[in-house]
C-alpha positions, -999 to +999 in steps of 0.1 A: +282-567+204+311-579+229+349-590+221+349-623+243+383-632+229+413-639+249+432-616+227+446-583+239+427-557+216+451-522+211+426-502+237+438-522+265+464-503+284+497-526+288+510-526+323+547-532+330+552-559+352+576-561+380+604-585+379+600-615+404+626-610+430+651-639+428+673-644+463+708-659+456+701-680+485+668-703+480+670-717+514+661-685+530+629-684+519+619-713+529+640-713+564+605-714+583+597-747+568+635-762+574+636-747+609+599-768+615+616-801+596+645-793+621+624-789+655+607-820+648+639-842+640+653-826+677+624-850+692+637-877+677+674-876+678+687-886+714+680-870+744+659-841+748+664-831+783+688-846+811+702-845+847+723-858+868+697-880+888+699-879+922+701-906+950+660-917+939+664-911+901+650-936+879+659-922+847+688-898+839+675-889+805+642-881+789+641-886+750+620-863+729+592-888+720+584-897+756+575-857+758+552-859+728+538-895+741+531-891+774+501-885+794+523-868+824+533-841+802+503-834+778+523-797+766+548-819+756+526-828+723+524-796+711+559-798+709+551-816+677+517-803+670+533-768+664+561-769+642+539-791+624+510-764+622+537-742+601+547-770+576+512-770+564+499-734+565+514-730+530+487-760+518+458-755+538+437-727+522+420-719+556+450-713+572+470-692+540+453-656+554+470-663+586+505-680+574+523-645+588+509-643+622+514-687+624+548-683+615+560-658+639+538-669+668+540-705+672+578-703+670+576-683+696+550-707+719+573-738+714+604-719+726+587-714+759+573-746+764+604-759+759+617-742+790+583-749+807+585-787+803+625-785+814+610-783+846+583-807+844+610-829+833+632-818+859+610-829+884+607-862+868+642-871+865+658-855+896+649-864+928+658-831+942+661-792+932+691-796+906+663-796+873+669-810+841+691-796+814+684-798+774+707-827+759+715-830+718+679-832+711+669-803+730+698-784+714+687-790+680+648-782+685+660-750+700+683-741+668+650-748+645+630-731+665+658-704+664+657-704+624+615-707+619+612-672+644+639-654+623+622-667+591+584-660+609+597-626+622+609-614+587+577-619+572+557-607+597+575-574+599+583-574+564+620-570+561+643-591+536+658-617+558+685-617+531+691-578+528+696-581+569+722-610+572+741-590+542+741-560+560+754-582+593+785-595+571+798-557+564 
């Protein structure tokens, strides 16, 4: 007859268990998720890209939500789409096997369409070959975008993003 109960019987062989690792900084390990939160406040917050015009300019600025919203620029939604792919890899079950590879790739797709739809923009907004630059908006995508590869890079690779910015302090 079989021992169905829950209880540890003395044949079981204990096995020590590893301490959890605790970081003294709890942002850190979740910097991939603040540097998404970040990239897709950057839409939001001013000016994404601007120039200087140009005799036949209409606009002088193009704000971050006119990239996600319209049809001239249909890369300029996955601007959005993107970061917003990494906030919820850590939810969606389907998408947990591949949170590594999500995390360090995507990061790195939205930093080049940034650039890419700088001159998209910059053909919108100037009438001849000065180009569009990135305003506050821009700016502050790029610095989330800037903290979700770091945090997407260190788990892919598998290095302690901690252990590596301590190291940069000596």
């Amino acid at each position: 007859m079989q021992n169905f109960s829950n209880k540890n019987s003395d044949n079981d062989s204990k096995q020590p268990v590893a301490p959890k690792k605790t970081t003294s900084n709890p942002l850190l390990g979740k910097l991939d998720l603040i540097g998404s939160i970040i990239m897709i406040l950057g839409l939001f917050i001013g000016q994404f890209y601007k120039a200087d015009g140009g005799a036949y300019a209409v606009t002088y600025g193009a704000p971050g939500y006119r990239l996600i919203f319209n049809s001239d620029m249909i890369m300029g939604t996955l601007l959005i789409l993107l970061p917003a792919i990494v906030l919820i890899t850590d939810f969606v079950p389907g998408l947990k096997k591949y949170d590594k590879l999500i995390k360090f790739a995507l990061p790195i797709v939205t930093f080049i369409l940034v650039f890419v739809l700088k001159g998209q923009a910059g053909d919108e907004l100037t009438s001849g070959d000065e180009g569009a630059k990135l305003a506050i908006g821009g700016w502050i995508y790029l610095l989330g975008n800037l903290a979700a590869l770091a945090a997407g890079a260190s788990k892919f690779f598998g290095f302690d993003l901690e252990e590596k910015i301590s190291q940069i302090k000596k």
